[in-house]
N, C-alpha and C positions, 0 to 999 in steps of 0.2 A: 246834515248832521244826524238825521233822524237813520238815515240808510248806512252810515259808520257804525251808529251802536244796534243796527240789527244783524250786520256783518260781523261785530266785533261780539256778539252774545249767541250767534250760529256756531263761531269758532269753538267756542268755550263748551257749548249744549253738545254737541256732536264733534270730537274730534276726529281729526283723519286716522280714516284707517290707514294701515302699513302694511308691505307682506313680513309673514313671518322670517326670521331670519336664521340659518342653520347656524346651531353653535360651531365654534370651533375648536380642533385639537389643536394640543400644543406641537410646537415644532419635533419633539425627539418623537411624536407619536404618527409623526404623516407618513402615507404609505407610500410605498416605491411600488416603481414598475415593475411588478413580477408577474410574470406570466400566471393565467388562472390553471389552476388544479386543484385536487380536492385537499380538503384541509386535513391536518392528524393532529395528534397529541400536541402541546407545547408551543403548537405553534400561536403568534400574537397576530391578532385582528382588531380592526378597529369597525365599530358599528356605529354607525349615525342613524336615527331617527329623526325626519323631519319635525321640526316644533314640539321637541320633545330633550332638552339638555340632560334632563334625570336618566337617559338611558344612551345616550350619546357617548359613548368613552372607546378607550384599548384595551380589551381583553386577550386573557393569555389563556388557550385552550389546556383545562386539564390532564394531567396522564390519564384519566378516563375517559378521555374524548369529549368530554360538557363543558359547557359555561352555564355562568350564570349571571344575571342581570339583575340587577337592583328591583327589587318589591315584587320579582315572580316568583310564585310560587315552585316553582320546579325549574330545574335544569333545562339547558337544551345543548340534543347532540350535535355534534359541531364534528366527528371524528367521519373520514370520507365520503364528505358532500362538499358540491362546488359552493364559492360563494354565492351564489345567484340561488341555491336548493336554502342557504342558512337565510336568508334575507327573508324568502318565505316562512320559513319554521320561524322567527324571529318575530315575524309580524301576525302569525297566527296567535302564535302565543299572547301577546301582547292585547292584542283585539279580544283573545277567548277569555281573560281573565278580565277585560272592560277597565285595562287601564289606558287604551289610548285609542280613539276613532280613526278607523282607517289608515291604517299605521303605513307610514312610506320608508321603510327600511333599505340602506345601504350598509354592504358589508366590504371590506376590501383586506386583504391580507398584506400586513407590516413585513412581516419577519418567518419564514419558513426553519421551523428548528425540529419537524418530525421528520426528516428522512435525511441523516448524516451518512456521508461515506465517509470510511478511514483511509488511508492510504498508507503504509508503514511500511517499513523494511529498509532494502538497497535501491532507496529512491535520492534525490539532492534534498528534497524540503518534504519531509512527513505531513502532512498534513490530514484534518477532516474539515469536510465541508458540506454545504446542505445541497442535496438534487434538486434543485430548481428548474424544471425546464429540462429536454432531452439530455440526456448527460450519457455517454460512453467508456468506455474500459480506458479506451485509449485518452479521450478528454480528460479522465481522472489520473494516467500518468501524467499527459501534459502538466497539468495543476501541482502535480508534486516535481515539476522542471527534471521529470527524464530520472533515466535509471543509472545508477554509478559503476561502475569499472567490475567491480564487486558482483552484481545482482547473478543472481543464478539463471539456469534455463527455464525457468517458469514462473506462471504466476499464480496465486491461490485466492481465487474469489469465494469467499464465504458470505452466503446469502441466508436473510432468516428462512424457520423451515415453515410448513402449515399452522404454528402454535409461535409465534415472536415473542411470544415472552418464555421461552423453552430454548436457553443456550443450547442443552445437548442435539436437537432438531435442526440445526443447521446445517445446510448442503453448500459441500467442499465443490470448489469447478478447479480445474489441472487448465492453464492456457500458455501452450507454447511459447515463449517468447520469439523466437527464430520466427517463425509461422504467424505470428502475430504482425511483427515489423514486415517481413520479405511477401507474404502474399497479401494478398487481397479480399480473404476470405471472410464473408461480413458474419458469421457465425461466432468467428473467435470473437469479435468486438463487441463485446454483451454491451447489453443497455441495460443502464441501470438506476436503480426505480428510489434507492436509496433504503437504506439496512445494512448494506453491503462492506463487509471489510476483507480491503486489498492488501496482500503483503507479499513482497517481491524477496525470496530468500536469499542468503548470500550463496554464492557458489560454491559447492564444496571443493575441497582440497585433497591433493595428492602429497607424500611425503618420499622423501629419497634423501637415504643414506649411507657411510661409506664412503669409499674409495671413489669419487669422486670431485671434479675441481668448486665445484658449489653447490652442498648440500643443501637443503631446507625444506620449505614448502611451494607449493604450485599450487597455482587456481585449475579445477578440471573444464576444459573447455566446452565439452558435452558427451555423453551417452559413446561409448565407442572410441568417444576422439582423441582422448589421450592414455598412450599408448608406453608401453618401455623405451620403445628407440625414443619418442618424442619426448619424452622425461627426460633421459640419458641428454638430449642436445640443452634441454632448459637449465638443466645443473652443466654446461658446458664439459661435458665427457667424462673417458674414465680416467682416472690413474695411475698411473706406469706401473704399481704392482696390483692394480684391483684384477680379482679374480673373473672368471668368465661363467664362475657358478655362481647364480645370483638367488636372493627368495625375496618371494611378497609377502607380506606379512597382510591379512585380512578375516575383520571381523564381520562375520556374518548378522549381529543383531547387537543390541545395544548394552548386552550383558551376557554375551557370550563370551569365549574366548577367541584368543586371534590363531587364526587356524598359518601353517606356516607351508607356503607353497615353492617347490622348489621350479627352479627356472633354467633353461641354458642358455647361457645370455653370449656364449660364442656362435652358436647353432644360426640365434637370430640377427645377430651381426651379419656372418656372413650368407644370411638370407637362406638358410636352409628350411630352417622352421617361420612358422607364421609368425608375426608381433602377438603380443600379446595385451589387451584391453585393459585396465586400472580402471577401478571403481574408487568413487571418493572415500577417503581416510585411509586409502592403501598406503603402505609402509612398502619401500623401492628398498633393499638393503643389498650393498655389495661391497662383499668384503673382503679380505686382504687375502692376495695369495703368498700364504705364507712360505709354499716351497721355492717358490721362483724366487723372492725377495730373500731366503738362505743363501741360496745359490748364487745370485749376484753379491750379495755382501760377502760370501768365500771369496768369491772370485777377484772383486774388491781387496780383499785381504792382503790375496796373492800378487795381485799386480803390486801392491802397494808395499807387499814383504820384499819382492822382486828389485824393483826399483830402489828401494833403501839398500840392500844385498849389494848391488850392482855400483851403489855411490861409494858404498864403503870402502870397497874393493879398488876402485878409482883412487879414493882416500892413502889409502894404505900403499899400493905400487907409487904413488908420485913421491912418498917417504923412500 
């Protein structure tokens, strides 16, 4: 009995120790697999502190690159350092202000929302999304499911310039699309680091009209490649009275006039002269020849006076 209540007044005088137990975050705040890279603006991090729930939470890095933590005195810069550099700054802090002995800091990153790419234009699905991890020119059309029917010869990557928060600073890249898909050339296939906004133009157009059996518009197929004859087959030919003097209509700038280029469009029928190049927004116009449509419609006339003449005539002797 005597060694019950020395047992049972041991318990009571000295309780068991325990280890300390780390708080936990809630479910919307646990972090995902994401590859380590350095942290930027916006982005959300979650920091634990062992035996320490007062500084345990998800924080979201300011547009100035800081956070800050409950009863420190100052900020800490969180804006490109890896998580393993903030863990340190985290715990010095901490230690140097004497609010927690030997501070064991983990940092892991939620949610990457500093380095968006856009993707716009003549793609199927526009989108932006955050560079996580290697990402490519090519990886970010995939993402937007491919370019549409539409998309022009090129692509226009706009990257920030040495100053990001300075729109006018941004450097234009021109990337082939031909050359991009058909070689191999790891150059064109920029990596990208995320700032970057993609946009796939539409194609421009060629117009033809006139004396032709289907006027309208045409997509230009590239630099050189569409041509008068090849216009001429896409509106499926000419006319029975369209003329063989044809003109382009073509404006050099965006508030210019359209300058009016004459053309011989029998010459390069019959392969005398070279074809001739169309630049997008070219005007194809071919118009009527009005001597030769006279002249069949006289002629017209005469058959047609002839043949009446001739029934009458018929009419009249059978009386």
């Amino acid at each position: 009995m005597r060694i019950l209540l020395v047992l049972t007044f041991s318990a009571v005088a000295f309780p068991q120790l325990r280890p300390a137990v780390m708080p936990e975050i809630s479910s919307s705040t646990l972090p995902l697999n994401l590859p380590v890279q350095k942290i930027g603006p916006n982005d959300l991090i979650s920091v634990s502190v062992y035996d320490a729930p007062e500084f345990t939470r998800a924080v979201r890095v300011g547009p100035d690159g800081q956070i800050r933590l409950p009863m420190l005195k100052s900020k800490i810069t969180a804006q490109d350092v890896l998580p393993a550099d903030l863990e340190t700054a985290i715990a010095e802090s901490l230690a140097g202000e004497e609010l927690v002995v030997e501070p064991f800091v983990t940092v892991t990153v939620i949610e990457y929302a500093s380095r968006p790419i856009s993707v716009t234009g003549e793609v199927r699905r526009p989108l932006t999304f955050q560079a996580v991890g290697p990402v490519t020119l090519l990886d970010a059309i995939a993402r937007a499911q491919g370019l549409t029917f539409e998309a022009g010869s090129e692509i226009l990557v706009s990257r920030p310039g040495p100053d990001p928060s300075d729109p006018a600073g941004r450097q234009i890249q021109r990337i082939s699309i031909k050359e991009l898909m058909e070689t191999s050339n790891p150059d064109l296939n920029l990596k990208l680091a995320g700032g970057e906004e993609i946009r796939i133009p539409e194609r421009g157009r060629v117009y033809v009209v006139g004396n032709v059996h289907k006027p309208g518009s045409f997509p230009v197929q590239g630099a050189a490649e569409t041509t008068v004859l090849k216009l001429l087959a896409m509106s499926e030919g000419l006319m029975p009275f369209a003329s063989k003097q044809a003109y382009i209509y073509r404006q050099e700038n965006a508030t210019g006039p359209k300058t009016e280029i004459p053309i011989e469009l029998r010459k390069i029928m019959d392969r005398k002269t070279a074809d001739i190049p169309l630049r997008t927004n070219d005007i194809l116009y071919i118009p009527d020849n009005t001597g030769r449509r006279t002249a069949v419609t006289a002629l017209e006339k005469i058959l047609s006076f002839g043949s009446t003449a001739g029934a009458t005539a018929l009419v009249y002797r059978g009386r």
